[in-house]
N, CA, C and O of each residue as an XYZ file, in Angstrom:
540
protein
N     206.463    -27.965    -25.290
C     207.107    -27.228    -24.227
C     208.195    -28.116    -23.614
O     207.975    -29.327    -23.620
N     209.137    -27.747    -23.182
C     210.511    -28.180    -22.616
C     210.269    -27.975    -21.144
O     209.847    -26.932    -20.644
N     210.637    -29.279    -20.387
C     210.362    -28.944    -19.162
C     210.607    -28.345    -18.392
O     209.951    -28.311    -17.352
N     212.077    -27.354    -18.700
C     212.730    -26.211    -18.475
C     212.140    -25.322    -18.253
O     212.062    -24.892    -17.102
N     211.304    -24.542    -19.655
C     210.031    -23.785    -19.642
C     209.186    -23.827    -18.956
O     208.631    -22.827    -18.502
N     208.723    -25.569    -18.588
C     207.643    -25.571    -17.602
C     208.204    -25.314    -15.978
O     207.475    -24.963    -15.050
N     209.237    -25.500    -15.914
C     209.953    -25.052    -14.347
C     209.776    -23.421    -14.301
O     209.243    -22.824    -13.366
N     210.231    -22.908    -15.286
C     210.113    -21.494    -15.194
C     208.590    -20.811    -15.069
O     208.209    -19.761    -14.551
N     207.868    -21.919    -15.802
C     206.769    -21.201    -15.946
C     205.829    -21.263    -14.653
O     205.015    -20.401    -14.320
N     206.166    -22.696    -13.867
C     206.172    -22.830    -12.450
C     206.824    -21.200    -11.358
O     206.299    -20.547    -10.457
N     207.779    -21.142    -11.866
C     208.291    -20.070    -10.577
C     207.472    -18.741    -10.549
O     207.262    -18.044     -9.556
N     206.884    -18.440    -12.326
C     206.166    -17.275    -12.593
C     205.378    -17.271    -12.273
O     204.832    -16.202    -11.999
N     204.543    -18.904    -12.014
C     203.106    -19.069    -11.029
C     202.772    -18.546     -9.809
O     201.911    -17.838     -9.286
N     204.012    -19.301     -9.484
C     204.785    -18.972     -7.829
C     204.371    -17.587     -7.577
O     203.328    -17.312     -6.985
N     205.020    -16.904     -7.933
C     205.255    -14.880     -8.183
C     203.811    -14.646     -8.031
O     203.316    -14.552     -6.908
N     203.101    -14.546     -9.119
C     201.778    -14.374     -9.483
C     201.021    -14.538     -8.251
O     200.596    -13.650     -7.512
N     200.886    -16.130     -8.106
C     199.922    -16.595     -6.801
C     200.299    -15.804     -5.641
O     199.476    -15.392     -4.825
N     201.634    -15.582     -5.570
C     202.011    -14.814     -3.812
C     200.975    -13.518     -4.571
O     199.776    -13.795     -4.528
N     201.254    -12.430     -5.112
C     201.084    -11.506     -5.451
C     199.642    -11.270     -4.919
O     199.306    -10.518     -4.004
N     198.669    -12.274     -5.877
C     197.399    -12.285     -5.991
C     196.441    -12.361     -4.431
O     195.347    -11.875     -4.146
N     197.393    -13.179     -3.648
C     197.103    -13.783     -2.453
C     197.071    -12.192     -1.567
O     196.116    -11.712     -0.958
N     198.437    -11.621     -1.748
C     198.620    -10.271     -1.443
C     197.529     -9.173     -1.484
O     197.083     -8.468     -0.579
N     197.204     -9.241     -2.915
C     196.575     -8.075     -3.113
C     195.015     -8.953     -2.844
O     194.209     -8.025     -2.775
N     194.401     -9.973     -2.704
C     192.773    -10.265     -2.220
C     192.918     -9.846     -0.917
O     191.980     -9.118     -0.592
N     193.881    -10.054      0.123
C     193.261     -9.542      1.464
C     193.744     -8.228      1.292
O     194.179     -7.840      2.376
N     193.869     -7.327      0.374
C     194.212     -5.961      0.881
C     192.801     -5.341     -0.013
O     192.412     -4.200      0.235
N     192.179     -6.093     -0.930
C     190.943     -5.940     -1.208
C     189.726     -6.136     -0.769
O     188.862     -5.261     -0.833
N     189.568     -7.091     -0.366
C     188.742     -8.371     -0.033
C     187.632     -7.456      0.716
O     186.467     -7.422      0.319
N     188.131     -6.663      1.919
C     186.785     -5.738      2.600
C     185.845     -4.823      2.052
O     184.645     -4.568      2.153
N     187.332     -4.235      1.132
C     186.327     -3.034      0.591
C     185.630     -3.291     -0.787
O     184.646     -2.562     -0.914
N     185.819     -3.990     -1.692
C     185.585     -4.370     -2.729
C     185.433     -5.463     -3.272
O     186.302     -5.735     -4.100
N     184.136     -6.687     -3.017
C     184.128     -7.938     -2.911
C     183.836     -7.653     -4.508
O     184.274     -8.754     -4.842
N     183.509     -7.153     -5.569
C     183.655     -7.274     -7.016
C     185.398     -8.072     -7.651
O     185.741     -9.108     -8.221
N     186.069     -6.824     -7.108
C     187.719     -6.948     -7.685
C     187.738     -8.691     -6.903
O     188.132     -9.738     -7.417
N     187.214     -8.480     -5.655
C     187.859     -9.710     -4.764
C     187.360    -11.014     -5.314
O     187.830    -12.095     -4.957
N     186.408    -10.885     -6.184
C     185.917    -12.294     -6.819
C     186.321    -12.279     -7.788
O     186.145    -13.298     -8.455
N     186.927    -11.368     -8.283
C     188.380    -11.293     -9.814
C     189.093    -12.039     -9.782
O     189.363    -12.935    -10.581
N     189.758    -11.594     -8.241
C     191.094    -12.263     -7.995
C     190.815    -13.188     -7.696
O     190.860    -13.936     -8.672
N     190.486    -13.722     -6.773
C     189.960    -15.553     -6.079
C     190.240    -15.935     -7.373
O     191.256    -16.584     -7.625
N     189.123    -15.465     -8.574
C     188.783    -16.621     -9.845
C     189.755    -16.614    -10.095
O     190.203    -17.757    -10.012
N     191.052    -15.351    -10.645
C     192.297    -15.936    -11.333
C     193.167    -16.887    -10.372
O     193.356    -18.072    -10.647
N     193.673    -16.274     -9.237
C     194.092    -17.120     -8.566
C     193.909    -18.286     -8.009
O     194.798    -18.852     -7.374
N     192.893    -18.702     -8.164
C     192.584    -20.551     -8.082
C     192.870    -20.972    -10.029
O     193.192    -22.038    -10.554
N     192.654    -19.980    -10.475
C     192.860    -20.811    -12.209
C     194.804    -21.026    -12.268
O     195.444    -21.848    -12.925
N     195.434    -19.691    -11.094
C     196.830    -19.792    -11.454
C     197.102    -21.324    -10.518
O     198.056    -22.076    -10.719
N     196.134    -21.519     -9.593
C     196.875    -22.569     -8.353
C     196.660    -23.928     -9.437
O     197.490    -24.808     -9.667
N     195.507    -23.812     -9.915
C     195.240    -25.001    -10.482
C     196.014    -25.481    -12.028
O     195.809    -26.487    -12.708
N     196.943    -24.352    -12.248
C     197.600    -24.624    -13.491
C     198.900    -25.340    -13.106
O     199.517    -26.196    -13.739
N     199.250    -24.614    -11.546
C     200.133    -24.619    -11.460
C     200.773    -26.495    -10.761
O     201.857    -27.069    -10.858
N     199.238    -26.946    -10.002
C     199.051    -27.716     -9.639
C     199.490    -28.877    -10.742
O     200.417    -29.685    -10.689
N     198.515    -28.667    -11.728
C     198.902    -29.611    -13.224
C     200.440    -29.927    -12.979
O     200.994    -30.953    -12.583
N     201.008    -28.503    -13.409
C     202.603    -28.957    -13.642
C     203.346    -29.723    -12.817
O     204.277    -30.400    -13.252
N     202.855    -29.680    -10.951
C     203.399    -30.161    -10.673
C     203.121    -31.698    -10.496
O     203.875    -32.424     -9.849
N     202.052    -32.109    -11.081
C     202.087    -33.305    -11.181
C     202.594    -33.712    -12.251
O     203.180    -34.794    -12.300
N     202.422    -32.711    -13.570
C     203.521    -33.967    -14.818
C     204.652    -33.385    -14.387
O     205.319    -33.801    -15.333
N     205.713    -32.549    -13.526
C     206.690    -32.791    -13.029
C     207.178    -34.197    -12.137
O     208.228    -34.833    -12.235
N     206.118    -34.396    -11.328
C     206.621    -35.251     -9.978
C     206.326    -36.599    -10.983
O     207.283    -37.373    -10.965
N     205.616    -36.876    -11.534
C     205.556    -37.892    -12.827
C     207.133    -38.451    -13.466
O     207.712    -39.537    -13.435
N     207.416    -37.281    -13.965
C     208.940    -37.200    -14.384
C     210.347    -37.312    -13.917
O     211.396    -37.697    -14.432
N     209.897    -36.705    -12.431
C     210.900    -37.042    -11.552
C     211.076    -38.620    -11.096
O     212.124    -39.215    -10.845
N     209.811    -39.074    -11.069
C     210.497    -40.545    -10.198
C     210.068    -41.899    -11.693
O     209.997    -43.124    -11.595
N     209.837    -40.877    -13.114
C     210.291    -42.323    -14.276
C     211.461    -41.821    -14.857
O     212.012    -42.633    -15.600
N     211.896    -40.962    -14.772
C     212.927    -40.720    -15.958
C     214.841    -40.670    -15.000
O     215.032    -39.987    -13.994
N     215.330    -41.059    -15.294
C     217.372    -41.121    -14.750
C     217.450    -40.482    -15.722
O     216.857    -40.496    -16.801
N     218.649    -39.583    -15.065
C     219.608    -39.045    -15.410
C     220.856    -39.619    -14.937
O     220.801    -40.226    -13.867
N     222.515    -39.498    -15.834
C     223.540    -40.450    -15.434
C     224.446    -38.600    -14.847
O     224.463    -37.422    -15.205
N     224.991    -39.425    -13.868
C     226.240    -38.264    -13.366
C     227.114    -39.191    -13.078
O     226.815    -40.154    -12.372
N     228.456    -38.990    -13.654
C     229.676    -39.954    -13.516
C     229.233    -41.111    -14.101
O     228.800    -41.200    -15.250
N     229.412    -42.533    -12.820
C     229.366    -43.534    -13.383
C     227.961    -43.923    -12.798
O     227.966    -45.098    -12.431
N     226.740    -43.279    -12.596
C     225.741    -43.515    -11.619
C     224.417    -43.122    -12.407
O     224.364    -41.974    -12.849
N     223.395    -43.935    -12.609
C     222.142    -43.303    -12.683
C     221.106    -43.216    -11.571
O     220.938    -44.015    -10.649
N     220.354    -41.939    -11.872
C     219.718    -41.847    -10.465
C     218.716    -40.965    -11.240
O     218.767    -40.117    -12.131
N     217.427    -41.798    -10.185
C     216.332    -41.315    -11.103
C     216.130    -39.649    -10.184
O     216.415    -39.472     -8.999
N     215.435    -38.352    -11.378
C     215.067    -37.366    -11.039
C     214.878    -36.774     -9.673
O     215.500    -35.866     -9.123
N     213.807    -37.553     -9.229
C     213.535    -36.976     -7.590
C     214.532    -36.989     -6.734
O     214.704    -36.008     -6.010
N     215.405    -38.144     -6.657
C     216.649    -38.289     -6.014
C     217.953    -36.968     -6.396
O     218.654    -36.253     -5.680
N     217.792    -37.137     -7.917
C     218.899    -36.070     -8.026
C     218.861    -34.720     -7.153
O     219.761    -34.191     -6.501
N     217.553    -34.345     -7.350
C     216.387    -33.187     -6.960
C     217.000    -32.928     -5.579
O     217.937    -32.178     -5.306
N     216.341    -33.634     -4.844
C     217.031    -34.098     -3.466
C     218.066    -33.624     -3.310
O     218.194    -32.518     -2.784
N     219.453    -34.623     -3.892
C     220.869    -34.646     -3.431
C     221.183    -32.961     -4.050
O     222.259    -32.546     -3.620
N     220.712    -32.316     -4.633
C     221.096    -30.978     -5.033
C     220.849    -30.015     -3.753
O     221.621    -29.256     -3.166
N     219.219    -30.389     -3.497
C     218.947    -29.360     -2.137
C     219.455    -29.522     -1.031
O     219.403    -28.634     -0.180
N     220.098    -30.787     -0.806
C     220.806    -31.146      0.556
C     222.167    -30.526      0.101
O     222.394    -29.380      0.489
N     223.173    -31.205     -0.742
C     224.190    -30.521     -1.136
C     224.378    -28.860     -1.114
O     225.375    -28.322     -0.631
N     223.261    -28.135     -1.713
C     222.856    -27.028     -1.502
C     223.665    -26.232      0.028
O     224.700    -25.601      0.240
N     221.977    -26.924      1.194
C     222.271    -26.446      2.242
C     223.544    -26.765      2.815
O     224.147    -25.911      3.465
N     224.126    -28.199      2.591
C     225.325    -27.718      3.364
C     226.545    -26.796      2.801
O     227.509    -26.385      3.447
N     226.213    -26.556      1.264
C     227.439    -25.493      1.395
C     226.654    -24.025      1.910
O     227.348    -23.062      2.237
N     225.383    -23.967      1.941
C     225.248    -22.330      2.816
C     225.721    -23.045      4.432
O     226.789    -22.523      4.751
N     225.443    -23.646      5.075
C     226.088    -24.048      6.404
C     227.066    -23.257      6.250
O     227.147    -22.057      6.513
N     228.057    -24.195      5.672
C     229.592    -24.271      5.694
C     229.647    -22.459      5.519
O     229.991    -21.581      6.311
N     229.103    -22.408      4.007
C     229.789    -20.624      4.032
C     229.136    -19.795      5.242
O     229.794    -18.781      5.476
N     228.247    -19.922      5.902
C     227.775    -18.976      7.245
C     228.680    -19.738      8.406
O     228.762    -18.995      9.384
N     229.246    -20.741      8.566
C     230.271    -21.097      9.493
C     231.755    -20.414      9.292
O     232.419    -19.880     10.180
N     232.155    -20.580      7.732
C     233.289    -19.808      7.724
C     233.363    -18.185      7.685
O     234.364    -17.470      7.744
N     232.349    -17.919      7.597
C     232.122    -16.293      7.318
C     231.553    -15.816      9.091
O     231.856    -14.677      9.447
N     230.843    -16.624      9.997
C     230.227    -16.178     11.088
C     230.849    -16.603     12.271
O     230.601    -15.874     13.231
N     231.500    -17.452     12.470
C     231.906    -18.404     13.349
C     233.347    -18.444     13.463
O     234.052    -19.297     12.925
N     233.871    -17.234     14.377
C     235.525    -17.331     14.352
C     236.022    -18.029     15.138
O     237.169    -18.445     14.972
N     235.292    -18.335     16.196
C     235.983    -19.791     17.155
C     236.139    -21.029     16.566
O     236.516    -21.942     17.301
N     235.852    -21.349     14.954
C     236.204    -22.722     15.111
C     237.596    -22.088     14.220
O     237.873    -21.099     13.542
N     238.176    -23.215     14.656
C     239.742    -23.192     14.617
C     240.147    -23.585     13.002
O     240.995    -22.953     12.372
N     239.157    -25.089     12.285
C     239.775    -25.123     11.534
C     238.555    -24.709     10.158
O     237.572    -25.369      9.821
N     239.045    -23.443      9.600
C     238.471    -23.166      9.067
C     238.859    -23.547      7.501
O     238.010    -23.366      6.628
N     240.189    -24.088      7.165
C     240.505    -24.602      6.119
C     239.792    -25.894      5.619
O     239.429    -26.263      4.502
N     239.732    -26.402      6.769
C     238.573    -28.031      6.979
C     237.482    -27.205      6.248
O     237.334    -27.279      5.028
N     236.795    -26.488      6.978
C     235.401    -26.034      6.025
C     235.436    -25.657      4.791
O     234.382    -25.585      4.159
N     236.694    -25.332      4.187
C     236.615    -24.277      3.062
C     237.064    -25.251      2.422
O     237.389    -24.853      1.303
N     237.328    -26.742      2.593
C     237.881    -27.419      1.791
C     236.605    -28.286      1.180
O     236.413    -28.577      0.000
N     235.610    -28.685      2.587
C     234.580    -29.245      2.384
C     233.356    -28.622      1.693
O     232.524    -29.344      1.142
N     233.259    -27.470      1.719
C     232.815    -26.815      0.977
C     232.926    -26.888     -0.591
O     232.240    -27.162     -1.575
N     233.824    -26.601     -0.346
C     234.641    -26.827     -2.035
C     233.968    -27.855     -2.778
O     233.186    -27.685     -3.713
N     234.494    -29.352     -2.077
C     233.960    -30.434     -2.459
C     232.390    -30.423     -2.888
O     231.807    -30.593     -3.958
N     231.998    -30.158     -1.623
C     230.261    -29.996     -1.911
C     229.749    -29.612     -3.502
O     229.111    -30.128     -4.420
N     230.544    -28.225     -3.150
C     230.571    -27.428     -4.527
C     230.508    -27.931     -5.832
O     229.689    -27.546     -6.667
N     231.580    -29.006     -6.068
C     231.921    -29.740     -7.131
C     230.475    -30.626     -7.272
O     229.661    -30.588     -8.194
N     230.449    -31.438     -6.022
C     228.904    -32.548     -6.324
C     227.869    -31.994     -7.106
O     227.356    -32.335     -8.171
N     227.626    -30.769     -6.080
C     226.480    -29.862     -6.497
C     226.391    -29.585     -8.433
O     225.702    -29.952     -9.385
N     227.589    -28.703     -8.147
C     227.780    -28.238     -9.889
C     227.517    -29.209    -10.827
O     227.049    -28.839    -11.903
N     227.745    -30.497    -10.615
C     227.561    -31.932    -11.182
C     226.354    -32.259    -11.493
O     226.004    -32.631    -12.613
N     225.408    -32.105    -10.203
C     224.093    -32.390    -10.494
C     223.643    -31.603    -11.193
O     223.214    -31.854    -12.319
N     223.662    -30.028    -10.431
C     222.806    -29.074    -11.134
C     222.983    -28.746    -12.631
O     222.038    -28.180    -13.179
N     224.162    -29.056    -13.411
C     224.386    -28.897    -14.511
C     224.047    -29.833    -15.341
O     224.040    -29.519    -16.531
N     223.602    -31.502    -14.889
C     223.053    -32.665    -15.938
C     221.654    -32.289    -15.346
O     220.923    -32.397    -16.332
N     220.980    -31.964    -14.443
C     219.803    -31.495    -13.941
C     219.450    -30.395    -15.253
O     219.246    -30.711    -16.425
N     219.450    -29.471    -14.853
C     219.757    -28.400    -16.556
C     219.604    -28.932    -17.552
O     218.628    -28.938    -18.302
N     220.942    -29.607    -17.652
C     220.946    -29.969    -19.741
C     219.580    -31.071    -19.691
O     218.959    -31.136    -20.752
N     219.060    -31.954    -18.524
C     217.959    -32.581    -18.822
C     217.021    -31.816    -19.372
O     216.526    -32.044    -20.476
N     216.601    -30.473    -18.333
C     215.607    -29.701    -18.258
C     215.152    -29.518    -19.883
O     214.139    -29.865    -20.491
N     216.319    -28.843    -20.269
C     216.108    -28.191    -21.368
C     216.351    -29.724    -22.813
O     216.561    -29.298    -23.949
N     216.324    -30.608    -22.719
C     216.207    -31.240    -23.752
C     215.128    -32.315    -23.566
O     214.936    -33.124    -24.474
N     214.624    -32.348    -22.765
C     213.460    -33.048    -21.993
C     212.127    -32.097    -22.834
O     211.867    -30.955    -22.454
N     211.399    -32.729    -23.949
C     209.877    -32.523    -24.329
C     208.691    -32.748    -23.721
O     208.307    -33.918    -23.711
N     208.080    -32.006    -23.260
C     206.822    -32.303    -22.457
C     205.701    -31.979    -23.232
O     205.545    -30.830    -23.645
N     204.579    -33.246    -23.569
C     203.345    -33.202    -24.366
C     202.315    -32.643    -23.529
O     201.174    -32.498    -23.968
């Protein structure tokens, strides 16, 4: 499996577990049969899901990836993506919400920039994902 796959297969956990979580308390009173269905799958989905994220977080802080002239190991990249991230939603809910600030070219420029970092990471982030083998 490609650790790509295993990210995805993480988010489908994600889905699942909300779901499951959903539907035990809308069961849970009237029907403690179904409700010990669900518990059992849903602790087998938490606990799969749990796995991954430990041979993820494993991976994140042994393995670099290079962007430009820089290596930086996984967790960090991880990081500088979600921060980079939020400040371009900032920036775009400042230039889109916020007509008193004056210089809105300043934002749309910094933005921009962000943009570029971001695209940087998230795209050697990616090509890792997917050429990265997980035993």
């Amino acid at each position: 499996m490609y650790l790509g796959e295993m990210i995805n297969e993480m988010q489908h956990l994600e889905f699942k577990i909300m779901q499951l979580e959903q539907l035990f308390f809308k069961v849970a009173k009237s029907d403690s049969e179904k409700a010990n269905e669900i518990i059992k799958k849903l602790f087998d989905h938490i606990d799969k899901y749990r796995s991954y994220l430990i041979l993820i977080n494993k991976l994140n802080n042994e393995k670099e990836i290079t962007i430009g002239d820089s290596k930086i190991n996984l967790a960090n990249a991880v990081l500088l993506k979600k921060t980079l991230k939020h400040k371009i939603e900032l920036l775009n809910r400042l230039i889109v919400d916020d007509t008193s600030y004056t210089d809105v070219q300043s934002l749309i420029e910094n933005r921009d920039k962000f943009y570029l970092e971001y695209k940087t990471i998230a795209t050697e982030l990616e090509s890792f994902e997917w050429r990265t083998k997980i035993d």
